[in-house]
KOLPADO-770684 format. One record per residue (C-alpha): residue number from 1; x, y, z. Coordinates in steps of 0.25 Angstrom, whole numbers. Each point is the difference from the previous one (the first is absolute). Layout:
BEGIN
<resi:NUM, xx:X, yy:Y, zz:Z>
...
This chain:
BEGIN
<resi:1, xx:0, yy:0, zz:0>
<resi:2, xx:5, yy:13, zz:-4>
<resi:3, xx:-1, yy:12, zz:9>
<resi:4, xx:-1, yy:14, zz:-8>
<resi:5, xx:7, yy:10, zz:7>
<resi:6, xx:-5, yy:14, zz:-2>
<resi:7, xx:11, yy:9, zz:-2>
<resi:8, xx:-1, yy:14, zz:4>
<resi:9, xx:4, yy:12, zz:-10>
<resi:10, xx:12, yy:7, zz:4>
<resi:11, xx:0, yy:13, zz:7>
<resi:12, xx:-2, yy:11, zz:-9>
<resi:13, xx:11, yy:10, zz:2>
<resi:14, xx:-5, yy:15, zz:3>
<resi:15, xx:-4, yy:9, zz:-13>
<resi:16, xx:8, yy:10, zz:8>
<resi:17, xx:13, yy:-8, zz:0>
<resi:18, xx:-2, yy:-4, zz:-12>
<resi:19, xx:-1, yy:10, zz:-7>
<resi:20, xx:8, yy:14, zz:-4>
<resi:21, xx:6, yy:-4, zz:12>
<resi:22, xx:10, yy:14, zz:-2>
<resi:23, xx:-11, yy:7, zz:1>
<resi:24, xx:-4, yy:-4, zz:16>
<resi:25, xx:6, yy:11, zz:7>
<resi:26, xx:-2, yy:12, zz:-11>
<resi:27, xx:-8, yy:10, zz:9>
<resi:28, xx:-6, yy:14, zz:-3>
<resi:29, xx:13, yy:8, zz:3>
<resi:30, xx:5, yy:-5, zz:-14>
<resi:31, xx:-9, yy:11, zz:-6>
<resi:32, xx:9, yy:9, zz:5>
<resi:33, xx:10, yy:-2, zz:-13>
<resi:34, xx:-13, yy:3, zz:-10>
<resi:35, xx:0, yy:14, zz:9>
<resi:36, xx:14, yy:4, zz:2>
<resi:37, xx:2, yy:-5, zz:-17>
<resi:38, xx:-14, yy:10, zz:-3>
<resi:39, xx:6, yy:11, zz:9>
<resi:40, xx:12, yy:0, zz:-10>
<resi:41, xx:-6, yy:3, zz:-11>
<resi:42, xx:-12, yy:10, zz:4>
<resi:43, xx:11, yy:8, zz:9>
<resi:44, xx:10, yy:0, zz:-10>
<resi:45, xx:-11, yy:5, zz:-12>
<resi:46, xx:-5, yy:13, zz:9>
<resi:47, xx:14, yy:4, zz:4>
<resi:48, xx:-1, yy:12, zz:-2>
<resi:49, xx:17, yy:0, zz:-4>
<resi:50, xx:0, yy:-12, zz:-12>
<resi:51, xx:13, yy:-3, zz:-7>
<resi:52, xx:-2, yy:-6, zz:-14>
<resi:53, xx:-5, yy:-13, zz:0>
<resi:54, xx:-3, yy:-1, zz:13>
<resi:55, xx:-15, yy:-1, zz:-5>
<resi:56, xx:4, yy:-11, zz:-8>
<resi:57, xx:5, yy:-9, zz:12>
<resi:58, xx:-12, yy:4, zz:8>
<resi:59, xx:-10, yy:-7, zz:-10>
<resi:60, xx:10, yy:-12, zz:0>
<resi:61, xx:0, yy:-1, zz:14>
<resi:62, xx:-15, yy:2, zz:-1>
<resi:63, xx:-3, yy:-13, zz:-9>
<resi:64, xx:8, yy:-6, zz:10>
<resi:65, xx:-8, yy:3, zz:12>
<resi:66, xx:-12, yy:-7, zz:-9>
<resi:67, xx:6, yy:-13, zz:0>
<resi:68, xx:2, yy:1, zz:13>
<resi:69, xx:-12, yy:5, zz:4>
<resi:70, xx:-6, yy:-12, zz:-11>
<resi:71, xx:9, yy:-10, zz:8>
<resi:72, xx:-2, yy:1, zz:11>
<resi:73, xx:-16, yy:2, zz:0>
<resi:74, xx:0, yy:-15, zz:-8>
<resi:75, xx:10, yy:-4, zz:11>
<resi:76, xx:-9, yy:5, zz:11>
<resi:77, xx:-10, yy:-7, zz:-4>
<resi:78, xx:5, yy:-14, zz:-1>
<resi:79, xx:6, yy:3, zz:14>
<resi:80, xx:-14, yy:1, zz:5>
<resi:81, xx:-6, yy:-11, zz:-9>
<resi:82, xx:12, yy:-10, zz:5>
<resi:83, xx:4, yy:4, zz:13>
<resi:84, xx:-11, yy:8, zz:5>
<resi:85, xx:5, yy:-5, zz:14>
<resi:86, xx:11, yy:9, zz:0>
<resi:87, xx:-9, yy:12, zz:-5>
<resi:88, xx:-9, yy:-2, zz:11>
<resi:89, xx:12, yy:2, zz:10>
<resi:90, xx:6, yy:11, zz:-7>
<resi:91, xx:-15, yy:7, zz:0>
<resi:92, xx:0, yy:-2, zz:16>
<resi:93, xx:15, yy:3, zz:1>
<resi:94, xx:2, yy:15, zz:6>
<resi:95, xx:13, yy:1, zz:-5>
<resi:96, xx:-6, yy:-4, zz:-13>
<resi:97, xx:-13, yy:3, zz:-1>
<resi:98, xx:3, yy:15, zz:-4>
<resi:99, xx:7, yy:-3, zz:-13>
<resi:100, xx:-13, yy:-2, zz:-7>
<resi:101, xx:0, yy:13, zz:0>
<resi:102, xx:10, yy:-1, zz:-10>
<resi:103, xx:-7, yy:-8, zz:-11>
<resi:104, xx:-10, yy:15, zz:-1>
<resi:105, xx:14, yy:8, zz:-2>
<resi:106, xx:5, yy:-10, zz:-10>
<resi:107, xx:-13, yy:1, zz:-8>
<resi:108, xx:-2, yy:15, zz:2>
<resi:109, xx:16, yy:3, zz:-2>
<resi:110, xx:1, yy:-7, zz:-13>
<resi:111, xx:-14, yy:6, zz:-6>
<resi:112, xx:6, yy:15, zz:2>
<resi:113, xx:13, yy:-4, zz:-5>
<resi:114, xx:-8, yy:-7, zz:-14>
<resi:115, xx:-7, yy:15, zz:-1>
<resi:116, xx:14, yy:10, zz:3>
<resi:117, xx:9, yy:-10, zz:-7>
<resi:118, xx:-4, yy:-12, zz:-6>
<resi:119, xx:-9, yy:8, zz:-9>
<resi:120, xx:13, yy:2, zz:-9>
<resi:121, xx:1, yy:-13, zz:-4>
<resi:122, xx:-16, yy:-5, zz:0>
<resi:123, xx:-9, yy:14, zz:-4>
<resi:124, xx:-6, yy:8, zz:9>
<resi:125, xx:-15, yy:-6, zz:-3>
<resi:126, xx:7, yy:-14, zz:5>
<resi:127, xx:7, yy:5, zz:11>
<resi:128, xx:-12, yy:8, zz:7>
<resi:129, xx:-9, yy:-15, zz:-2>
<resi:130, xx:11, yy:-7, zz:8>
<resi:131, xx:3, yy:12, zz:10>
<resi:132, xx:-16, yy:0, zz:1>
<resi:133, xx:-3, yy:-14, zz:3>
<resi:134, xx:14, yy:-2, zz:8>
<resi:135, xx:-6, yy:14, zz:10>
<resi:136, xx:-13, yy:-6, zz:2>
<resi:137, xx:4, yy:-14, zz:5>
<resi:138, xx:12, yy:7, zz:7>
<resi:139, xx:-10, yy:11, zz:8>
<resi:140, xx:-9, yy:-13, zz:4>
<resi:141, xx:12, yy:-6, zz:3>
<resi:142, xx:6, yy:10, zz:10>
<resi:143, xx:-14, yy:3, zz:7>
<resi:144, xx:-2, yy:-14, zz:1>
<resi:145, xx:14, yy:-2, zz:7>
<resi:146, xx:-1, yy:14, zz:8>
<resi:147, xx:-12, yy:-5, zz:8>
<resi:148, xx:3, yy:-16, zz:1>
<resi:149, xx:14, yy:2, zz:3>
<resi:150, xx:-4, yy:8, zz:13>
<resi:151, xx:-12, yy:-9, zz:2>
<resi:152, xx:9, yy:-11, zz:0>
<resi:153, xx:10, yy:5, zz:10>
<resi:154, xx:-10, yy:4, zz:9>
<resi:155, xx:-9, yy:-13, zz:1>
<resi:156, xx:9, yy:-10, zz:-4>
<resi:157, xx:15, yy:3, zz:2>
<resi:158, xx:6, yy:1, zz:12>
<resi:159, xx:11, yy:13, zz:0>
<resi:160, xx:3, yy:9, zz:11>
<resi:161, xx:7, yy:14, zz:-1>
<resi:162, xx:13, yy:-6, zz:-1>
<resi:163, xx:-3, yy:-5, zz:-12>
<resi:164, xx:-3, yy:10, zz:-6>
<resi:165, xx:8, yy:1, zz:-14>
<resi:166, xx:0, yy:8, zz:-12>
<resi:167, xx:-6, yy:-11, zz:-9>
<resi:168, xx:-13, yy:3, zz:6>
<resi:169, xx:-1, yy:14, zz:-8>
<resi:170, xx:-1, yy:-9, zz:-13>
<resi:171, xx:-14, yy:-3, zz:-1>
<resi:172, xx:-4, yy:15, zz:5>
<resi:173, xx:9, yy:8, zz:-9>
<resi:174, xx:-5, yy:-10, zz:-13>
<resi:175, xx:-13, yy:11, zz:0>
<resi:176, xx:10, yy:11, zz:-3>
<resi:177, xx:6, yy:-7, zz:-11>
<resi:178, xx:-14, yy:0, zz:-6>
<resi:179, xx:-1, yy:15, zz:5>
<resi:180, xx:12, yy:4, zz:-8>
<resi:181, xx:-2, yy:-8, zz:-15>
<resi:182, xx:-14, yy:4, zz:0>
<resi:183, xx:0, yy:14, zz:-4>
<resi:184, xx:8, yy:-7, zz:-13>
<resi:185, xx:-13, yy:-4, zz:-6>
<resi:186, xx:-8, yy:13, zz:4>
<resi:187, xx:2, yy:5, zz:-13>
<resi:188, xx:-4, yy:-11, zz:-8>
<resi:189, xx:-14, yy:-1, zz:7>
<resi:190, xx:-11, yy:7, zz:-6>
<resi:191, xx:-2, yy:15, zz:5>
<resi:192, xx:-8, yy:3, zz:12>
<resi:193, xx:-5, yy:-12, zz:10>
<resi:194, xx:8, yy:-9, zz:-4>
<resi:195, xx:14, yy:8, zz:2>
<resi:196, xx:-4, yy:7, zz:11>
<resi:197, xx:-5, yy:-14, zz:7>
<resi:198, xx:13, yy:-7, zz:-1>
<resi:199, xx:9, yy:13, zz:5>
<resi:200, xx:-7, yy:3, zz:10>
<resi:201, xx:-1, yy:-16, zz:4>
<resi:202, xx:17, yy:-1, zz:-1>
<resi:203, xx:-2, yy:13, zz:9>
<resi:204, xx:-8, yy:-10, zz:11>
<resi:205, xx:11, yy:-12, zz:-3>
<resi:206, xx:11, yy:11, zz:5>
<resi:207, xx:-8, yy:3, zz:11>
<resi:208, xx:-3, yy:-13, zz:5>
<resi:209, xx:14, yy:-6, zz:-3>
<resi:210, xx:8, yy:13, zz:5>
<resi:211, xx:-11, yy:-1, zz:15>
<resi:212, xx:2, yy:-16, zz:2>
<resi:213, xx:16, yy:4, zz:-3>
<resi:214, xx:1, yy:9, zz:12>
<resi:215, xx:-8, yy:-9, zz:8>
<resi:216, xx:11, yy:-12, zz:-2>
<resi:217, xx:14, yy:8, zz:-2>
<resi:218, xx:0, yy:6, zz:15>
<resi:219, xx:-1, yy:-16, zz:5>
<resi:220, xx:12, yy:-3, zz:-10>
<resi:221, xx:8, yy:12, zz:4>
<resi:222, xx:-2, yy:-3, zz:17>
<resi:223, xx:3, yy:-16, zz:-4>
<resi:224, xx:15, yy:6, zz:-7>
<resi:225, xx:2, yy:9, zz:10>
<resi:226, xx:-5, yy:-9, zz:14>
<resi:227, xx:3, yy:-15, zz:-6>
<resi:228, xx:13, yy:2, zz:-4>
<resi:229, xx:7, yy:-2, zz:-16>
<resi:230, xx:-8, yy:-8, zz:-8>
<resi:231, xx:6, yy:-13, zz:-4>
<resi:232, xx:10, yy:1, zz:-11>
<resi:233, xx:-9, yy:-7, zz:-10>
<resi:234, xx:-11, yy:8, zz:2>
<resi:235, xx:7, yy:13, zz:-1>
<resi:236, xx:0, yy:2, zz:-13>
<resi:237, xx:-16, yy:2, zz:3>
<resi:238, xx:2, yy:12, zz:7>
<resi:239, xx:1, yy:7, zz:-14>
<resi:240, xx:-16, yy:-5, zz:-3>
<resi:241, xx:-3, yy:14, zz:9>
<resi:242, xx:5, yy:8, zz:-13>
<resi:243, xx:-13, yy:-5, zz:-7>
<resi:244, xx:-10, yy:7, zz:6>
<resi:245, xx:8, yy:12, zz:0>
<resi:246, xx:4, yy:1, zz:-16>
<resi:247, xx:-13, yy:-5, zz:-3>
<resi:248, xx:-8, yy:9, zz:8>
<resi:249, xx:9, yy:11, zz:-5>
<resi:250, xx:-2, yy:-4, zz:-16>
<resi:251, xx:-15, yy:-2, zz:2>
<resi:252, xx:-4, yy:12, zz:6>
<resi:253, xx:9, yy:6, zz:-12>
<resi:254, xx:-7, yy:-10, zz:-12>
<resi:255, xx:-15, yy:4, zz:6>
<resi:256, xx:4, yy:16, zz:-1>
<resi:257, xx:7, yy:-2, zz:-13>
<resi:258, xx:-13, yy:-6, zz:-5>
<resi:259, xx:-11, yy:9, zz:6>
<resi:260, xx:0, yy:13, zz:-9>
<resi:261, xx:-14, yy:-1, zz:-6>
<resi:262, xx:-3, yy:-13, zz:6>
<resi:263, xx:-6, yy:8, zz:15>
<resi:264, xx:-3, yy:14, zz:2>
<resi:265, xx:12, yy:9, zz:-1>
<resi:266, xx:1, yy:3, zz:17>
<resi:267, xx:3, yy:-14, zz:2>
<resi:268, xx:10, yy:-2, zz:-12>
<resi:269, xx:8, yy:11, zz:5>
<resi:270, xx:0, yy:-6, zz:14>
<resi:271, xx:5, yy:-14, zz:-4>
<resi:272, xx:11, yy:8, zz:-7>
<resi:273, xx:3, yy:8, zz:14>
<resi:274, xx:0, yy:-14, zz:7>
<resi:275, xx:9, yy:-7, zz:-8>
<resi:276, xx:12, yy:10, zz:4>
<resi:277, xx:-5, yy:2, zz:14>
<resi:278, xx:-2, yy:-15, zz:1>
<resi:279, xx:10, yy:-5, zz:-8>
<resi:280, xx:11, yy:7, zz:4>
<resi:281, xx:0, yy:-2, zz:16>
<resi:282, xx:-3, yy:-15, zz:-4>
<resi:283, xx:11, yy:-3, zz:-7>
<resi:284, xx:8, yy:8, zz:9>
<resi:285, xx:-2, yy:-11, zz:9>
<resi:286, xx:0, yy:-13, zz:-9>
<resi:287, xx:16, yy:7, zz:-3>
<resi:288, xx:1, yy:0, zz:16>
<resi:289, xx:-5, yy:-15, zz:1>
<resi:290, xx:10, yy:-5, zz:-14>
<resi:291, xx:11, yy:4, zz:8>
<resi:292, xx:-5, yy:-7, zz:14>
<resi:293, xx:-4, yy:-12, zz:-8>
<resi:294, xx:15, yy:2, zz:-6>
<resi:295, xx:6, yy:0, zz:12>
<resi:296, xx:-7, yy:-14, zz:4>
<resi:297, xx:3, yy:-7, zz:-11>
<resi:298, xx:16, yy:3, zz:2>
<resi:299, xx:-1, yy:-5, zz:13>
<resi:300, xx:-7, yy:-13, zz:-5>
<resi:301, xx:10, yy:-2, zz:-12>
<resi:302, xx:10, yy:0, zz:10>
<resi:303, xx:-7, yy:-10, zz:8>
<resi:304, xx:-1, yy:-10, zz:-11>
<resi:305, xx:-13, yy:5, zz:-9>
<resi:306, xx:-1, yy:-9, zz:-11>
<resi:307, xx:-9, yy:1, zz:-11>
<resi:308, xx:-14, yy:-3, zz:1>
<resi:309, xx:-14, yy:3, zz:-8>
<resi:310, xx:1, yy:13, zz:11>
<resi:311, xx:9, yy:7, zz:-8>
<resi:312, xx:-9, yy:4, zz:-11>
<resi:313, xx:-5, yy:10, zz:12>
<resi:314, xx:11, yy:8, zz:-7>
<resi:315, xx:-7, yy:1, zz:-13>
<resi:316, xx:-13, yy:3, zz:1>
<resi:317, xx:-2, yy:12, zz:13>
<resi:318, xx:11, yy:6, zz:-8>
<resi:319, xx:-6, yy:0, zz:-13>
<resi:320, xx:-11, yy:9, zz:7>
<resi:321, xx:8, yy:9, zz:6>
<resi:322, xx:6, yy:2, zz:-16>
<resi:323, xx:-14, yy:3, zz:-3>
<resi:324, xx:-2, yy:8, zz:13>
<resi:325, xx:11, yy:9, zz:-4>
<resi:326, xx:-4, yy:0, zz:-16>
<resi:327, xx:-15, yy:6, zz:5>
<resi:328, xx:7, yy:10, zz:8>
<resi:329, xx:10, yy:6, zz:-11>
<resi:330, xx:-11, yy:0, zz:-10>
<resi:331, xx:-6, yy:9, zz:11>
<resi:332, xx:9, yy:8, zz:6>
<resi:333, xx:11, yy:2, zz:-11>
<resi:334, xx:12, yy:-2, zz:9>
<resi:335, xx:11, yy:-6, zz:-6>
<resi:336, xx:2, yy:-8, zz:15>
<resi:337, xx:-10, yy:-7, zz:-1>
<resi:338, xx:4, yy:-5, zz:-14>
<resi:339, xx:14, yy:-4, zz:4>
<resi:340, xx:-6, yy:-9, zz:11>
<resi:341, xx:-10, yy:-6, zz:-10>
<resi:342, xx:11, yy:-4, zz:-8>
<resi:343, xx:10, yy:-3, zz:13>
<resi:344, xx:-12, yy:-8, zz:5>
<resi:345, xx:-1, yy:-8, zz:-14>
<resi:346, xx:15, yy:-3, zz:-1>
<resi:347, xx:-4, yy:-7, zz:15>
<resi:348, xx:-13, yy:-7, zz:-6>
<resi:349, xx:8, yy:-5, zz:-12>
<resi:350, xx:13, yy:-7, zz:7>
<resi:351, xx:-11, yy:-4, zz:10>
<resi:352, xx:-6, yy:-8, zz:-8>
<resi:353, xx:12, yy:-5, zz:-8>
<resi:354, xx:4, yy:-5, zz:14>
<resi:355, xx:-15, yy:-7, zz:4>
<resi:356, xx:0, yy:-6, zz:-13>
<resi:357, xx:13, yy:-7, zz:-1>
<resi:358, xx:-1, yy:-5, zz:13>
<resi:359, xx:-14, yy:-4, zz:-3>
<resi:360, xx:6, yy:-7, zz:-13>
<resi:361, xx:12, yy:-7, zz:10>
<resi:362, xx:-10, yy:-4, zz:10>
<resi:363, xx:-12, yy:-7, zz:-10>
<resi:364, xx:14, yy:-6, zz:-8>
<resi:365, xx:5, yy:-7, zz:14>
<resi:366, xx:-13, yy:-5, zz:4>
<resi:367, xx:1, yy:9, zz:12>
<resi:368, xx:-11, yy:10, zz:-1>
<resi:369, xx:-12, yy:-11, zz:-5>
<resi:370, xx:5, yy:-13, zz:5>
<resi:371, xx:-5, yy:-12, zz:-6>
<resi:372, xx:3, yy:-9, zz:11>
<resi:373, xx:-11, yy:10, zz:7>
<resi:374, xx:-11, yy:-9, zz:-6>
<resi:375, xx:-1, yy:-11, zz:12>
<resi:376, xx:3, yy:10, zz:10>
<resi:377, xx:-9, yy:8, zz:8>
């Protein structure tokens, strides 16, 4: 008599280990690159100082941003469809969790840069489709993350004030990216409601973003101050400060820049009075804050600091601050303030030479997105 034995399938290995296995630990922060890349290009195109062919180099370095942005959105979304584990932790991970700010930015960063720049290689009518579908998901974007970030930090992670760190601003300055790229497409809406409507709404994003700012900066400033220096690593975050100041700074310029004829006359000529009496004291203090966060990162690079996905906080704040100082030459007509726009781009630019070798270095060695990652927690 012959006894069948049912045999039982094997175990079926994880879809997560199995599959884009790379891909396990590549978080939000990574769209930080698409924003430093973007800032390149749109700050080297409204310089108001542009050497020949400087132009030219902006608009390659803007079709690269695209493939990255492109990328990295399709890498995105496999991490979440294999190893949505990981995203969950990331989500619920305060150290993390800010960065999703940074998927707005990289959206809203590359848009404006396809309108100032990339409309050299692409047409203008192309370039304000892309810049138009790329604001609108970047504006829902950063309110969605301006009010979930916080909500999460308040009901689900557990921080205290020495805690605090300069990555939390990112998901309440990504509404003053909107702010400062919207007044961009005023002029190509149709006259009236319509360009009235989306000034005067970049005019509440500034608003929003620049009151939730001065809310959360004090609590990083007392954590630097009371806590002692940051860890080296996270250094470099000390220049994600810079971001709301430069951008603030260029928005408040870009909205007076495009409210002749678009509201009454008393209020145009009082956007154009703010953006000297705003600007100016503003980015007096983001010059006072560079040097601080200078300072630091000497005293961590002597300590060690290697590279990490942090040092493309040297890009992006930077690149607003370029901006910053652009909206306040065109304003003012002081010669200073166009030798630090093109001192500040010189810093951008070897910035971002920097980020994006190591960035290149560490995806080569395996060392920034390891694949062994993928059975680990």
């Amino acid at each position: 008599m012959v006894t069948a034995v049912r045999l039982s399938p094997a175990p079926r290995r994880p879809v997560s280990a199995a599959r884009f296995p790379a891909l396990r630990e590549l978080g939000p922060n990574w769209y930080a690159g698409v924003m430093g890349t973007a800032a390149v290009a749109s700050a080297g195109a409204g310089l108001p100082w542009r050497p020949p062919g400087l132009r030219a180099v902006c608009a390659a370095v803007w079709a690269f941003s695209v493939l990255l942005l492109a990328a990295l959105l399709a890498a995105r979304c496999l991490h979440w469809r294999h190893h949505r584990d990981r995203a969950r932790v990331q989500l619920l991970d305060p150290a993390a969790a800010p960065f999703y700010g940074c998927l707005a930015m990289a959206l809203l960063a590359v848009g404006g840069a396809t309108l100032t720049v990339g409309r050299d290689w692409i047409g203008v009518r192309a370039a304000l489709a892309v810049d138009a579908v790329l604001f609108t998901a970047g504006t829902a974007a950063a309110l969605t993350a301006a009010v979930a970030v916080p909500y999460l930090m308040a009901v689900r992670h557990r921080t205290g004030p020495g805690q605090a760190a300069p990555a939390w601003l990112l998901p309440l300055v990504a509404p003053m990216v909107s702010a400062a790229l919207g007044p961009l497409l005023v002029p190509h809406l149709p006259a009236g409601q319509p360009r009235a409507t989306l000034l005067l709404g970049c005019l509440a994003l500034f608003g929003a973003s620049l009151l939730a700012t001065l809310l959360m900066l004090p609590l990083v400033f007392a954590r630097l101050l009371t806590g002692g220096p940051l860890p080296p690593a996270v250094v470099p975050s000390l220049f994600l400060v810079l971001g709301p100041l430069g951008q603030s700074t260029t928005a408040v310029g870009n909205v007076a820049d495009a409210a002749p004829g678009v509201v009454p006359a008393p209020y145009g000529d009082g956007l154009t009075a703010l953006t000297v009496l705003y600007g100016v004291p503003v980015m007096g203090f983001a010059l006072l804050w560079l040097a601080l966060a200078t300072a630091h990162l000497v005293r961590a690079r002597r300590r060690g600091l290697g590279f990490s996905m942090t040092w493309w906080s040297f890009t992006f704040p930077v690149g607003t601050c370029v901006t910053g100082a652009t909206v306040l030459a065109r304003h003012t007509g002081l010669t200073v303030c166009t030798g630090l726009a093109v001192a500040l781009y010189g810093v951008l630019a070897v910035a971002w030479a920097v980020a994006a070798t190591g960035t290149v270095r560490g995806v080569a060695a395996g060392e920034l997105l390891p694949a062994r990652a993928a059975h680990g927690g």
